[in-house]
N, C-alpha and C positions, 0 to 999 in steps of 0.2 A: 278404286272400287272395282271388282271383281264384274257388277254390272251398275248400271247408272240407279240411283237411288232419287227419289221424289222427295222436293224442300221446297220451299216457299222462299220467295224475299217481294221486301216490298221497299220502293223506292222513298227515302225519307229528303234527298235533296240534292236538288239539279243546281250547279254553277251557283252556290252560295244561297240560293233561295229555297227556302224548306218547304217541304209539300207532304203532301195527306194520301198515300195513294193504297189501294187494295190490296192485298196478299195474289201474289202471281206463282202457280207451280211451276215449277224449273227442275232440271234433271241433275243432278252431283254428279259428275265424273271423275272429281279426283280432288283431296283433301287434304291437307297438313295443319299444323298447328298454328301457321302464318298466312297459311287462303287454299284456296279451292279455285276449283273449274265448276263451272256451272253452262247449261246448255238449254235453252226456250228457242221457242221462234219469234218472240218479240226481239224489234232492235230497237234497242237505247239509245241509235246515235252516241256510244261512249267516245267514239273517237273525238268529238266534237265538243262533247259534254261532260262537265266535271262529275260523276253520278255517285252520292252515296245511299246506303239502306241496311234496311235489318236483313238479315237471314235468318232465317228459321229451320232449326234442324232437328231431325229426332234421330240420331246414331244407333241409340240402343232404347233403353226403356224412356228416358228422361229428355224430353223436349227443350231447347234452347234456342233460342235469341241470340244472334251476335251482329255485330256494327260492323262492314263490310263499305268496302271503296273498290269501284270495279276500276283496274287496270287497265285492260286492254278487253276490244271485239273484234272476235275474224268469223268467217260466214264459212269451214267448214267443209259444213255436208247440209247444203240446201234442202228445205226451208230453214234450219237451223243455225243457230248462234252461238258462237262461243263466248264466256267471258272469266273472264280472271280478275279472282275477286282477290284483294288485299284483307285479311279479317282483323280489325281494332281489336284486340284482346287484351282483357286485366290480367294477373297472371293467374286468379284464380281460374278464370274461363279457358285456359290455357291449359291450365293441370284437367278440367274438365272433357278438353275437348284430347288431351292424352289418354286418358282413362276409357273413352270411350273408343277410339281407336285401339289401345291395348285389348281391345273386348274384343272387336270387330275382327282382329286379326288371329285371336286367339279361337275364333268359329270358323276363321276363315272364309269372312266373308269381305278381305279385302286383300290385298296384295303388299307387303311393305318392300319400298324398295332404295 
């Protein structure tokens, strides 16, 4: 991303037990068809914690939901969190989240590299 873009995820389940929890804004820093960076100052404890959830993204006009398995947390640039998110994708959500990246870059509002 050219600059950090506003998304939402919300935490759907910790270490095999599902849970209910609120839409959290988070920053995108950087995206592909297979995960993303993502950046809050909540920590998840993911080192410790198995964490999955939805993501919520709007790229261009058409808002989406995808299923997300955070990877890895490192601290950064304090108060801030990083985390690297794995994205479950079907493959239409894939051609989806292509299409809107082909848009993104074609404004140049993102960097392909």
């Amino acid at each position: 991303m050219e600059e950090p873009m506003s998304c939402w995820i919300r935490i759907s389940e910790i270490n095999g037990t599902m849970i209910t929890s609120k839409l959290a804004e988070v920053d995108l820093i950087d995206i592909s068809k297979g995960g993303c960076k993502i950046r809050t100052v909540l920590d998840l404890h993911a080192a410790s914690n198995a964490i999955k959830g939805v993501l919520r993204l709007k790229l261009t006009e058409e808002e989406h939901d995808f299923n997300a398995k955070i990877c890895w947390q490192r601290q950064i640039e304090p108060p801030y969190y990083h985390y690297g998110l794995s994205l479950q994708l079907e493959a239409e959500e894939k051609e989806k989240i292509n299409a809107d990246l082909r848009t993104l870059a074609g404004n140049k509002k993102i960097k392909v590299i």
